[in-house]
PDB file of N, CA, C and O in Angstrom:
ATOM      1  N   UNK A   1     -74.413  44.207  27.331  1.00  0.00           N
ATOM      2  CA  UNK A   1     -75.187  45.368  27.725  1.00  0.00           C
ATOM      3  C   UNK A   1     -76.369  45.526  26.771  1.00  0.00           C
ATOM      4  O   UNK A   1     -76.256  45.485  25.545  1.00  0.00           O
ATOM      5  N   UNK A   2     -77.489  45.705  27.421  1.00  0.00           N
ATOM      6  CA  UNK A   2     -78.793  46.147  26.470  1.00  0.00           C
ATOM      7  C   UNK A   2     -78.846  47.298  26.246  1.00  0.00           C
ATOM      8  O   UNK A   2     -78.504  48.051  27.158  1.00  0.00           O
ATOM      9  N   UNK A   3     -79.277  47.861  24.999  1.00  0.00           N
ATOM     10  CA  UNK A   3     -79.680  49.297  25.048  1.00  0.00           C
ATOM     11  C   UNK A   3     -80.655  49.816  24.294  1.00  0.00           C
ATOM     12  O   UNK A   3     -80.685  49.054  23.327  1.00  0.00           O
ATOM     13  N   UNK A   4     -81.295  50.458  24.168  1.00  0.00           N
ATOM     14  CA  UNK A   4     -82.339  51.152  23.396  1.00  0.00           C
ATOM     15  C   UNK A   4     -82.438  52.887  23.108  1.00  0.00           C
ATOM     16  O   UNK A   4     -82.540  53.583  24.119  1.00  0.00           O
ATOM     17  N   UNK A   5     -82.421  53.330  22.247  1.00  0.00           N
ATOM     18  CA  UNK A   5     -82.451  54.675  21.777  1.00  0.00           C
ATOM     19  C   UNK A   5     -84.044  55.186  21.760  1.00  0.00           C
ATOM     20  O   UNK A   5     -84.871  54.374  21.346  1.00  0.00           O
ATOM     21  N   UNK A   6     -84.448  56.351  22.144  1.00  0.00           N
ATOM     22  CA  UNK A   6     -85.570  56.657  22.282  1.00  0.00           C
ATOM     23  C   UNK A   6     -85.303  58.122  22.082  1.00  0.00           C
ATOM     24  O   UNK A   6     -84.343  58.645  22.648  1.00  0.00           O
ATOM     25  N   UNK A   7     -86.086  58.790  21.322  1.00  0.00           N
ATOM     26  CA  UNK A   7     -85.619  60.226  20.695  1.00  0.00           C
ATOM     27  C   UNK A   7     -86.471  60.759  22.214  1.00  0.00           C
ATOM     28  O   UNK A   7     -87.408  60.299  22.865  1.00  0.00           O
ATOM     29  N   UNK A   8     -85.326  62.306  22.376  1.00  0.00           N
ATOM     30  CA  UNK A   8     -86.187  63.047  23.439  1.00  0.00           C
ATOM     31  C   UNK A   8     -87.558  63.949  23.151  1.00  0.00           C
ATOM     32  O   UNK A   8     -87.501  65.159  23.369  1.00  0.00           O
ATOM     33  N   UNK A   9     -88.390  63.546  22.820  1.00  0.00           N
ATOM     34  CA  UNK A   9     -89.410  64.336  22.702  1.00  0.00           C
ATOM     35  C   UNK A   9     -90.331  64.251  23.715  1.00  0.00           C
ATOM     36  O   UNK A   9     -90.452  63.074  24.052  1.00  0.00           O
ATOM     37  N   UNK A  10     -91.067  65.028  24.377  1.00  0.00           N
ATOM     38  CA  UNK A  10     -92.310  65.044  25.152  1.00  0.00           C
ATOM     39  C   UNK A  10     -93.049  64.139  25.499  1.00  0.00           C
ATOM     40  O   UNK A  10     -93.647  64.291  26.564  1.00  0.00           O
ATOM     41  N   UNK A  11     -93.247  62.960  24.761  1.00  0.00           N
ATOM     42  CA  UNK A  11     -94.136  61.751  24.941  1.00  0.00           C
ATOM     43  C   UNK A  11     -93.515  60.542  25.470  1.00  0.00           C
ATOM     44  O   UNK A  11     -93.995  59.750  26.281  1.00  0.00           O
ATOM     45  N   UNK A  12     -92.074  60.507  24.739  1.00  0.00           N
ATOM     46  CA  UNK A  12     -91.475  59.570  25.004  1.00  0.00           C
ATOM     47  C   UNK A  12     -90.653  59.519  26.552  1.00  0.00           C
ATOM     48  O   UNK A  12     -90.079  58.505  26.949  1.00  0.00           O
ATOM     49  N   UNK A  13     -90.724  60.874  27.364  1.00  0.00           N
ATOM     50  CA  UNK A  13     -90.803  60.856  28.465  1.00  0.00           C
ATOM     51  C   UNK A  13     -91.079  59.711  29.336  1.00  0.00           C
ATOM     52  O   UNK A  13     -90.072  59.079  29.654  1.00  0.00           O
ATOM     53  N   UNK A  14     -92.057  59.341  29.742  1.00  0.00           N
ATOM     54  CA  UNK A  14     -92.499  59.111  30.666  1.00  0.00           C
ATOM     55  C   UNK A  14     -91.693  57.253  30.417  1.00  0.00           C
ATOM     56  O   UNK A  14     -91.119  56.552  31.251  1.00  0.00           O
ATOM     57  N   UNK A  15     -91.967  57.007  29.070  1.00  0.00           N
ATOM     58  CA  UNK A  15     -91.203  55.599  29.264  1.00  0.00           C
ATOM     59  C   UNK A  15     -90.143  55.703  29.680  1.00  0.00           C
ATOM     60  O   UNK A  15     -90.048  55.073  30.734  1.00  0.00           O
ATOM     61  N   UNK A  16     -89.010  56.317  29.325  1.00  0.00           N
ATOM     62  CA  UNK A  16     -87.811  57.055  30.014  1.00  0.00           C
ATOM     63  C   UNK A  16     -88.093  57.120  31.327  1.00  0.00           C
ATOM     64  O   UNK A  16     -87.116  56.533  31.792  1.00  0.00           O
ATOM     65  N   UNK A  17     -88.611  57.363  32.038  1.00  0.00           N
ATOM     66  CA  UNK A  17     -88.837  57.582  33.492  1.00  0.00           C
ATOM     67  C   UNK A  17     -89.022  56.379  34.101  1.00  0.00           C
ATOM     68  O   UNK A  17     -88.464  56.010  35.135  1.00  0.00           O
ATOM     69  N   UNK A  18     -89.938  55.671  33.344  1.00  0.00           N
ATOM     70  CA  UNK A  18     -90.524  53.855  33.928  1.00  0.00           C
ATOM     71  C   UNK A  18     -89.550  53.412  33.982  1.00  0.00           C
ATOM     72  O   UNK A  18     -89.274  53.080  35.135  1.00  0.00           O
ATOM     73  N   UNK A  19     -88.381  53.089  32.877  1.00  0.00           N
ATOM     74  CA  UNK A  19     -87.404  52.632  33.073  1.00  0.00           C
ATOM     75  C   UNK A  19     -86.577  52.901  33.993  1.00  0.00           C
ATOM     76  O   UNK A  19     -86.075  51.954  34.598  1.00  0.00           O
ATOM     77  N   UNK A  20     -86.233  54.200  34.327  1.00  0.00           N
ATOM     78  CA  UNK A  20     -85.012  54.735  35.178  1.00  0.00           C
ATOM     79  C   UNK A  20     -85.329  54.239  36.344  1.00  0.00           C
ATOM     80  O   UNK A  20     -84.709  54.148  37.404  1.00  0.00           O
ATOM     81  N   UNK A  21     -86.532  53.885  35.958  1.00  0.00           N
ATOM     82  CA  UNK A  21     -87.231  53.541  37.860  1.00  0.00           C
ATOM     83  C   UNK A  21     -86.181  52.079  38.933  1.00  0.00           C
ATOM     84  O   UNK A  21     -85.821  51.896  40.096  1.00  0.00           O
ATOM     85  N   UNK A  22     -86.086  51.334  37.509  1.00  0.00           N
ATOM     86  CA  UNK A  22     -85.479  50.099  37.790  1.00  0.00           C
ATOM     87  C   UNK A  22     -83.611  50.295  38.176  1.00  0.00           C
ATOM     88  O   UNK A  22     -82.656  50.748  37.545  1.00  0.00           O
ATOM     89  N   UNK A  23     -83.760  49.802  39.267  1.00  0.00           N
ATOM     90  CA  UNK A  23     -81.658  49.936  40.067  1.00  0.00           C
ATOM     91  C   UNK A  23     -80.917  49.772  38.834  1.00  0.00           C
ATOM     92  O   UNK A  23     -79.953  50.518  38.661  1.00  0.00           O
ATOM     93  N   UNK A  24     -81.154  49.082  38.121  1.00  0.00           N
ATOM     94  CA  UNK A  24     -80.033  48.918  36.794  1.00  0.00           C
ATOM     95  C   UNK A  24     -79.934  49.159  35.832  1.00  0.00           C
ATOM     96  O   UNK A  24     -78.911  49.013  35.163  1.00  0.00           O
ATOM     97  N   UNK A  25     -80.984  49.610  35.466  1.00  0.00           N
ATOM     98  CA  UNK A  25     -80.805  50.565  34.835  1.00  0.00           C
ATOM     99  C   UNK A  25     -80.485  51.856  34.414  1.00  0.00           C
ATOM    100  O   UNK A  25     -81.258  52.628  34.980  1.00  0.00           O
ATOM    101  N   UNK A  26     -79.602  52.536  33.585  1.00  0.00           N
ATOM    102  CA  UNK A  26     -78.929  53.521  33.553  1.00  0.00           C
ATOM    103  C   UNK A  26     -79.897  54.574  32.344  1.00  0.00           C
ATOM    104  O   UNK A  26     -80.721  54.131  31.544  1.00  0.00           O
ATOM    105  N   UNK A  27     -79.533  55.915  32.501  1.00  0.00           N
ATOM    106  CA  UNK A  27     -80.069  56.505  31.170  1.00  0.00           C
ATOM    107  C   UNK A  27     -79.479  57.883  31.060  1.00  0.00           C
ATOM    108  O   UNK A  27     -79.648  58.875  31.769  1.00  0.00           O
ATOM    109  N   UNK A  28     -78.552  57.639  29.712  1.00  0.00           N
ATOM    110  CA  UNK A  28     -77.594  58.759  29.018  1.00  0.00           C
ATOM    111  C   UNK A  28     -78.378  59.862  27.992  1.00  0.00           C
ATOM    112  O   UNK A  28     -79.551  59.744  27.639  1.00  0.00           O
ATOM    113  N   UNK A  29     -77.616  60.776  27.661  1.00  0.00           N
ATOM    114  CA  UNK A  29     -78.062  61.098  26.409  1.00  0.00           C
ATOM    115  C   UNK A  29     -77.026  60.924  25.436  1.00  0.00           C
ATOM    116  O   UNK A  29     -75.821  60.998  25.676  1.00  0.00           O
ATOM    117  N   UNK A  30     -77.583  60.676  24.267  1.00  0.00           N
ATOM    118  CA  UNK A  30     -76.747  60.738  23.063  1.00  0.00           C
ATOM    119  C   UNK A  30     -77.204  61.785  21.920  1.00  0.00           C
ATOM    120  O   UNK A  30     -77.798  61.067  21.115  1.00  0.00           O
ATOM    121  N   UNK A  31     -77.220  62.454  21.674  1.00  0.00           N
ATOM    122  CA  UNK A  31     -77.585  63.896  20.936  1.00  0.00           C
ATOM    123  C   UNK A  31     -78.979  64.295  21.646  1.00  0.00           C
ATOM    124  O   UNK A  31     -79.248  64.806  22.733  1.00  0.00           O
ATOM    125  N   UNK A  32     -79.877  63.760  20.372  1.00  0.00           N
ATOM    126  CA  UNK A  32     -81.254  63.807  20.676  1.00  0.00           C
ATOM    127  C   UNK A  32     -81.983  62.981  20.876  1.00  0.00           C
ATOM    128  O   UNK A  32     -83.192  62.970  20.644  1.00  0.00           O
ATOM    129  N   UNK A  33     -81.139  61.947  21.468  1.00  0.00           N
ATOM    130  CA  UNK A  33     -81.601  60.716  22.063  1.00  0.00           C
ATOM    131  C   UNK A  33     -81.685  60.424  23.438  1.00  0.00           C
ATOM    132  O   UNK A  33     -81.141  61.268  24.150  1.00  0.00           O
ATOM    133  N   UNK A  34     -82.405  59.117  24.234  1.00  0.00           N
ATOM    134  CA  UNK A  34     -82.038  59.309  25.315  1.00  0.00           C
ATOM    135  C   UNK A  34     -81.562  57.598  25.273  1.00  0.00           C
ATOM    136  O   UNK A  34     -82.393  56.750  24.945  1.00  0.00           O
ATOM    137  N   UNK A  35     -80.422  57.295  25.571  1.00  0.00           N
ATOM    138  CA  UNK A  35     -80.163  55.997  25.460  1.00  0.00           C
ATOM    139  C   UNK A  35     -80.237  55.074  27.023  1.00  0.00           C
ATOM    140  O   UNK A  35     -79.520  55.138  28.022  1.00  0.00           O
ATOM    141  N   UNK A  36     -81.523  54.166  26.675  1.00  0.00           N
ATOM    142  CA  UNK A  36     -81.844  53.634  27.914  1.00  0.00           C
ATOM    143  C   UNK A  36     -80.902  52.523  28.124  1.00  0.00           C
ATOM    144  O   UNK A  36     -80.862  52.023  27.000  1.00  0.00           O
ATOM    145  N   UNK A  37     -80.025  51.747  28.966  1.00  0.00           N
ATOM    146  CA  UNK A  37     -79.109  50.618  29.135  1.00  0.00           C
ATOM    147  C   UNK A  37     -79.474  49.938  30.154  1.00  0.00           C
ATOM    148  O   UNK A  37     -80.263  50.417  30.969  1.00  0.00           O
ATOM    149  N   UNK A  38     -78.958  48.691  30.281  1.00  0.00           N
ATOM    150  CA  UNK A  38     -78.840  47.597  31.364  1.00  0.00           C
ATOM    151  C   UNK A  38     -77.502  46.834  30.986  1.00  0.00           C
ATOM    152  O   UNK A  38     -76.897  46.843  29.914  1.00  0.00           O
ATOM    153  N   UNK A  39     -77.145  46.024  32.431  1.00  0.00           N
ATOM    154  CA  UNK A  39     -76.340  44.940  31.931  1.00  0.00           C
ATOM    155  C   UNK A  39     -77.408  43.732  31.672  1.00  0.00           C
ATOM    156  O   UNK A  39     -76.955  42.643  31.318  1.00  0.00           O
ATOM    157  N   UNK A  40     -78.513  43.862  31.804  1.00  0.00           N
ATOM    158  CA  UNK A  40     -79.467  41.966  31.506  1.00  0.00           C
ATOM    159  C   UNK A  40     -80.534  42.996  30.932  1.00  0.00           C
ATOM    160  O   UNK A  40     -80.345  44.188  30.689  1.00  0.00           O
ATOM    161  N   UNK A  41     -81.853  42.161  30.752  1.00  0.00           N
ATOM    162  CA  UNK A  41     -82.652  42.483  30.179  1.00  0.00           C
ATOM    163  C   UNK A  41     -83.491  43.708  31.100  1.00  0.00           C
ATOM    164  O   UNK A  41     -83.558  43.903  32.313  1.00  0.00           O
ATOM    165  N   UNK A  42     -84.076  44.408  29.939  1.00  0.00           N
ATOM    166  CA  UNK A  42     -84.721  45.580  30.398  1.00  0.00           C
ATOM    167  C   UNK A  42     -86.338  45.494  30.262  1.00  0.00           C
ATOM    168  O   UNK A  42     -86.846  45.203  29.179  1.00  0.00           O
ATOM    169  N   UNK A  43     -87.001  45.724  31.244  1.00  0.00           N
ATOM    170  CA  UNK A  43     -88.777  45.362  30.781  1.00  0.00           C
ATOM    171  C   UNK A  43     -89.693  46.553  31.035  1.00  0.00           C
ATOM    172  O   UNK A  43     -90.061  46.675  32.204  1.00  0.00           O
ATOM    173  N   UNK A  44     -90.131  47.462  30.148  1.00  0.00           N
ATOM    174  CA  UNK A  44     -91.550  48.325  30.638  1.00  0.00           C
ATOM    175  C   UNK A  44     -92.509  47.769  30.642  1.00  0.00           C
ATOM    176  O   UNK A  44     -92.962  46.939  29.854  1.00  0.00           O
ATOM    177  N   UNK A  45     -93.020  48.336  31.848  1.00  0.00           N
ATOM    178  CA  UNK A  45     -94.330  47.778  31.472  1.00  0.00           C
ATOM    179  C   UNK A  45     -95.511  49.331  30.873  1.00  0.00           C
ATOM    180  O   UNK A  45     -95.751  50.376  31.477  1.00  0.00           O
ATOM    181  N   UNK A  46     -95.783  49.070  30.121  1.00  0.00           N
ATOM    182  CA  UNK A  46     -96.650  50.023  29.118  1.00  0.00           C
ATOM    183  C   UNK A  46     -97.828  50.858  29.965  1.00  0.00           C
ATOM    184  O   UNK A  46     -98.087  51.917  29.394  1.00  0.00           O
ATOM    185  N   UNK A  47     -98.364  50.712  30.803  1.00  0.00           N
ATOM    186  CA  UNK A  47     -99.597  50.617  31.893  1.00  0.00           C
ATOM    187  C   UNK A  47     -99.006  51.654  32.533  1.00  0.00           C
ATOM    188  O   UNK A  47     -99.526  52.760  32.393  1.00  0.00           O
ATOM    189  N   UNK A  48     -97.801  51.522  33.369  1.00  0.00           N
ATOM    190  CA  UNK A  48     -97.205  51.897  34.502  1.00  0.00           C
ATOM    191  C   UNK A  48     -96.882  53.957  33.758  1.00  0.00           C
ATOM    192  O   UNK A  48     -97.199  54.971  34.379  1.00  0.00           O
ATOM    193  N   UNK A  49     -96.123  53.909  32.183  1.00  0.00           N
ATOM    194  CA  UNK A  49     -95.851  55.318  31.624  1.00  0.00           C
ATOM    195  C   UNK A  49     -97.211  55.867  31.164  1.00  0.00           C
ATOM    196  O   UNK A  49     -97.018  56.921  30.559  1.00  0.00           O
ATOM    197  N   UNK A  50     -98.514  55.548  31.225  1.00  0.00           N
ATOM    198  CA  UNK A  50     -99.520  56.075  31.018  1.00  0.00           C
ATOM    199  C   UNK A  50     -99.589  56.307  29.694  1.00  0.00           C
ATOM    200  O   UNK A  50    -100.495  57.101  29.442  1.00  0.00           O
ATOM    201  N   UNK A  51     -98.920  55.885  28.616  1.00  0.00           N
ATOM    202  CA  UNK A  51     -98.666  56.195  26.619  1.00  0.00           C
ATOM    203  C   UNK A  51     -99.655  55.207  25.871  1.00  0.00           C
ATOM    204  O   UNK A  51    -100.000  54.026  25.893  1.00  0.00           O
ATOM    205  N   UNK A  52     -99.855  56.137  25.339  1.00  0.00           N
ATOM    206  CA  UNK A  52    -101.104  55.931  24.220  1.00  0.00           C
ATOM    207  C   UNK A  52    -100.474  54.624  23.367  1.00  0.00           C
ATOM    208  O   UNK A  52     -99.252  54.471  23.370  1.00  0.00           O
ATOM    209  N   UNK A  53    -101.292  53.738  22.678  1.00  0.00           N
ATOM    210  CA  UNK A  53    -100.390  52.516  21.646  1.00  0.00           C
ATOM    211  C   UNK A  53     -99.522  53.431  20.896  1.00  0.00           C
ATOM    212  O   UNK A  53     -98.298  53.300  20.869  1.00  0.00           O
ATOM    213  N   UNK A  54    -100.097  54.258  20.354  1.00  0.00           N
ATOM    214  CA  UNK A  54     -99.237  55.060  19.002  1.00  0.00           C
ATOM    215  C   UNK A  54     -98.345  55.813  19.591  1.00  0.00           C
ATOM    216  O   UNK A  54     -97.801  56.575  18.791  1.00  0.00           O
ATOM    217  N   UNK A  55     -98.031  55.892  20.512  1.00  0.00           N
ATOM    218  CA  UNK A  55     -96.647  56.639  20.955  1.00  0.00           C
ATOM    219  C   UNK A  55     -96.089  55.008  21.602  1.00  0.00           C
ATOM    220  O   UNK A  55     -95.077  54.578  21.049  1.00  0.00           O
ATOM    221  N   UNK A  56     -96.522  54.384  22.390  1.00  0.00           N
ATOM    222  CA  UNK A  56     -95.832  52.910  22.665  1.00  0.00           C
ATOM    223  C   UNK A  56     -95.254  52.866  21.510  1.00  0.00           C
ATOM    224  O   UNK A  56     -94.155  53.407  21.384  1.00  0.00           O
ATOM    225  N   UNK A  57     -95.831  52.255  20.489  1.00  0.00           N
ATOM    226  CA  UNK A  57     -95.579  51.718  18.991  1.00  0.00           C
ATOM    227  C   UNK A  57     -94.310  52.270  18.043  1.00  0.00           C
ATOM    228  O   UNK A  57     -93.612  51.615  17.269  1.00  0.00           O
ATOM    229  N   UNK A  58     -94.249  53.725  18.374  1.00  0.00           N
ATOM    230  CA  UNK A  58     -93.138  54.697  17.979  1.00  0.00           C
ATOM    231  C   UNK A  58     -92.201  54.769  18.527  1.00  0.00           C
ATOM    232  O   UNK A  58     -91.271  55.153  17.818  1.00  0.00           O
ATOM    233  N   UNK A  59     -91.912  54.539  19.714  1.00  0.00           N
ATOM    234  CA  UNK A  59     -90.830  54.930  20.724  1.00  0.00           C
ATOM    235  C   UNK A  59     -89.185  54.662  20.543  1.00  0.00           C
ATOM    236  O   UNK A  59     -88.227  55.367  20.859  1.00  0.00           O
ATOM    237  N   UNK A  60     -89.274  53.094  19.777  1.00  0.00           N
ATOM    238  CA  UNK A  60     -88.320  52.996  19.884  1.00  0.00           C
ATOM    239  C   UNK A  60     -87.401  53.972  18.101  1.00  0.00           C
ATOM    240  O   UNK A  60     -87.718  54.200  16.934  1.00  0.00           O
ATOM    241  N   UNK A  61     -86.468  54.159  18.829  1.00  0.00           N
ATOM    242  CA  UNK A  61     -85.375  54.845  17.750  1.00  0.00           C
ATOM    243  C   UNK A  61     -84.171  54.011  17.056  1.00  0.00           C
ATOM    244  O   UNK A  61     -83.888  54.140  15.865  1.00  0.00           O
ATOM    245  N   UNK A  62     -83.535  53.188  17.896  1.00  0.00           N
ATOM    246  CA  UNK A  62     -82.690  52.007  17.435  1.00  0.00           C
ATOM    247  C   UNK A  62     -82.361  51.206  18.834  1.00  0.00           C
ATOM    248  O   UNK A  62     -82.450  51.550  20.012  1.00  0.00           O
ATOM    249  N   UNK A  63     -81.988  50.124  18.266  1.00  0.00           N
ATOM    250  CA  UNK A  63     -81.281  49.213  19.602  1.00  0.00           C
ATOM    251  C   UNK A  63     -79.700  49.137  19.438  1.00  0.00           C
ATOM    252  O   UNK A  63     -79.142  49.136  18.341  1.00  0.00           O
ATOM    253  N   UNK A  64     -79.045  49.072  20.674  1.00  0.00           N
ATOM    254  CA  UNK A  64     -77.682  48.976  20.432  1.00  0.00           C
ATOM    255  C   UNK A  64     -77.105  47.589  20.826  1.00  0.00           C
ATOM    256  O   UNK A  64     -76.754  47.475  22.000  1.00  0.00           O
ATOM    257  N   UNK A  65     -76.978  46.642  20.096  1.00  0.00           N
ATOM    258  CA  UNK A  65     -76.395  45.294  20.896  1.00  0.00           C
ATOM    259  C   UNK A  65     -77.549  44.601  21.359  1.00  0.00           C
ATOM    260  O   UNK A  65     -77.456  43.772  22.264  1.00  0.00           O
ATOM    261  N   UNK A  66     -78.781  44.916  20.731  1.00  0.00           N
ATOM    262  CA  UNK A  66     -80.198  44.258  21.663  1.00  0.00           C
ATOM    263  C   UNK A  66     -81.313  44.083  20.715  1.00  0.00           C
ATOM    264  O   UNK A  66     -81.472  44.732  19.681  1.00  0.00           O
ATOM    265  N   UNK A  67     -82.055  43.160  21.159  1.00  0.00           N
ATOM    266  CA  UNK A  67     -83.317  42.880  20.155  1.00  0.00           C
ATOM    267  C   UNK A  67     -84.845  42.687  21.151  1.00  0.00           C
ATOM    268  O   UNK A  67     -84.714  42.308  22.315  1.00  0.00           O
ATOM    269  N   UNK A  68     -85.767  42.878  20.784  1.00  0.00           N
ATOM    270  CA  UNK A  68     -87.004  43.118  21.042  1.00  0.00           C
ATOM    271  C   UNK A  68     -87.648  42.043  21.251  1.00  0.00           C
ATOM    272  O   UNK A  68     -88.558  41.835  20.447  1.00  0.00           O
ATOM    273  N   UNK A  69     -87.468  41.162  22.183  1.00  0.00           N
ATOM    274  CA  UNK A  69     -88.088  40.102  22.103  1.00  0.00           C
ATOM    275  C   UNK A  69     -89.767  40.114  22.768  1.00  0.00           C
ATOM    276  O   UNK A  69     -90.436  39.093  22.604  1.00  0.00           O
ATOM    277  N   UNK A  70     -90.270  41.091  23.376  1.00  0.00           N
ATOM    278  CA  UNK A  70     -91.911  41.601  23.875  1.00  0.00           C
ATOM    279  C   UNK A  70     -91.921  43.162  23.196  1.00  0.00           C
ATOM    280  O   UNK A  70     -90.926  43.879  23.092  1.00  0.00           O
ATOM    281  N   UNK A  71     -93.164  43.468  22.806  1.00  0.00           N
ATOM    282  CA  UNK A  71     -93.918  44.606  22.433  1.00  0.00           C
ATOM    283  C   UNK A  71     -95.003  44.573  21.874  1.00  0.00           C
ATOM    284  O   UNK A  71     -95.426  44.855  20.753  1.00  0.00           O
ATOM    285  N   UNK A  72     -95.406  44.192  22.795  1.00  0.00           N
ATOM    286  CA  UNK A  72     -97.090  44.154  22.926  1.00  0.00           C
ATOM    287  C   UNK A  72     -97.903  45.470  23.623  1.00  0.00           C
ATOM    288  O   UNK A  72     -97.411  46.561  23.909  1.00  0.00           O
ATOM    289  N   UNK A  73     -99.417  44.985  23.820  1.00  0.00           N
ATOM    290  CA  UNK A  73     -99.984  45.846  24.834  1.00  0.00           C
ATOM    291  C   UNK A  73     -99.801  46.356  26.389  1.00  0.00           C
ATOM    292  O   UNK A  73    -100.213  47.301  27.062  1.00  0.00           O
ATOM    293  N   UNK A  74     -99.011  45.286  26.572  1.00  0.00           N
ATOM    294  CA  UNK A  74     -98.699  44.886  28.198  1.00  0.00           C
ATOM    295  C   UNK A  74     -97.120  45.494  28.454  1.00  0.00           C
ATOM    296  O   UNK A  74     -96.909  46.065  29.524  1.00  0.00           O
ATOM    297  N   UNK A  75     -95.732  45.329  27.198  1.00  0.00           N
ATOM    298  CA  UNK A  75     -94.925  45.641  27.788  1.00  0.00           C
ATOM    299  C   UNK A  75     -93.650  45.202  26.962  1.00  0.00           C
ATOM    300  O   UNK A  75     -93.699  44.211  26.233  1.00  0.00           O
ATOM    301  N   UNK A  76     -92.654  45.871  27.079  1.00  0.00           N
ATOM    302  CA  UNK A  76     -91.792  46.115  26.015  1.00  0.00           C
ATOM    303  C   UNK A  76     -90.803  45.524  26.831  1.00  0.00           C
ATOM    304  O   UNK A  76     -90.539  46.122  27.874  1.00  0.00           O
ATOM    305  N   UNK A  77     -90.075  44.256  26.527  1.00  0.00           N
ATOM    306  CA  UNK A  77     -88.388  43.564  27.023  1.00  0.00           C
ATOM    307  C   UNK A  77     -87.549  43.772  25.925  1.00  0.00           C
ATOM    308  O   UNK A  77     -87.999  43.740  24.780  1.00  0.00           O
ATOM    309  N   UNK A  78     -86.535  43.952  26.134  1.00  0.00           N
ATOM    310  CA  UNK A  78     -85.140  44.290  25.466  1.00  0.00           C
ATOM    311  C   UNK A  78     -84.460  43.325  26.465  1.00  0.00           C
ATOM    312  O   UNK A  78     -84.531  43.233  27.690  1.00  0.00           O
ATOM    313  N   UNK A  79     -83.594  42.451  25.273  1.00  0.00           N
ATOM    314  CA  UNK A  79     -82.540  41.565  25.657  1.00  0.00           C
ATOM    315  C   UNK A  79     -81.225  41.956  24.988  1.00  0.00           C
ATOM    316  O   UNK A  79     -81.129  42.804  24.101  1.00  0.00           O
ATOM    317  N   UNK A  80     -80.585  41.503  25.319  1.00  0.00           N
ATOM    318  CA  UNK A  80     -78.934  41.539  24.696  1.00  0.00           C
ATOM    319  C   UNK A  80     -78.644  40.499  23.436  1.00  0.00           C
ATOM    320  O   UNK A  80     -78.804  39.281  23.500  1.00  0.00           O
ATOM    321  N   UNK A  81     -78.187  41.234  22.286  1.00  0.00           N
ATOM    322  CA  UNK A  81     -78.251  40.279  21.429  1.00  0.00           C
ATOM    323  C   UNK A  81     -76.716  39.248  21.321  1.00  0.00           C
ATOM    324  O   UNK A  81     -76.661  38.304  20.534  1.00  0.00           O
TER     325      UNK A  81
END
């Protein structure tokens, strides 16, 4: 399972949303987090949540079981480690 932690604040919204967009992806909360999951890899594309680099750049909070293999300008993949 992939996962990614993304604190709930206002900005980080909308990536939260890009994601949920996708069938397999799931999205919990964990305190003040919002923990995004998959069973395979997970991909935003950066364009699509309308976020500034410096909120892109910040977003993530921790990974659970997963590593960052894209985060660029174009788009953030999370794989399963």
């Amino acid at each position: 399972m992939t996962a990614v932690l993304m604190l709930d604040v206002p900005e980080n919204r909308p990536i939260v949303a890009v994601a949920a967009d996708v069938d397999t992806v799931t999205v919990d909360r964990v305190g003040p987090y919002f923990k995004v999951s998959a069973p395979g890899p997970i991909v935003i594309d950066r364009r699509a949540t309308g976020c500034r680099h410096a909120v892109w750049y910040s977003s993530v909070a921790g990974l659970l079981n997963s590593r960052i293999t894209q985060w660029d300008k174009d788009a953030m993949r999370l794989e399963e480690r």
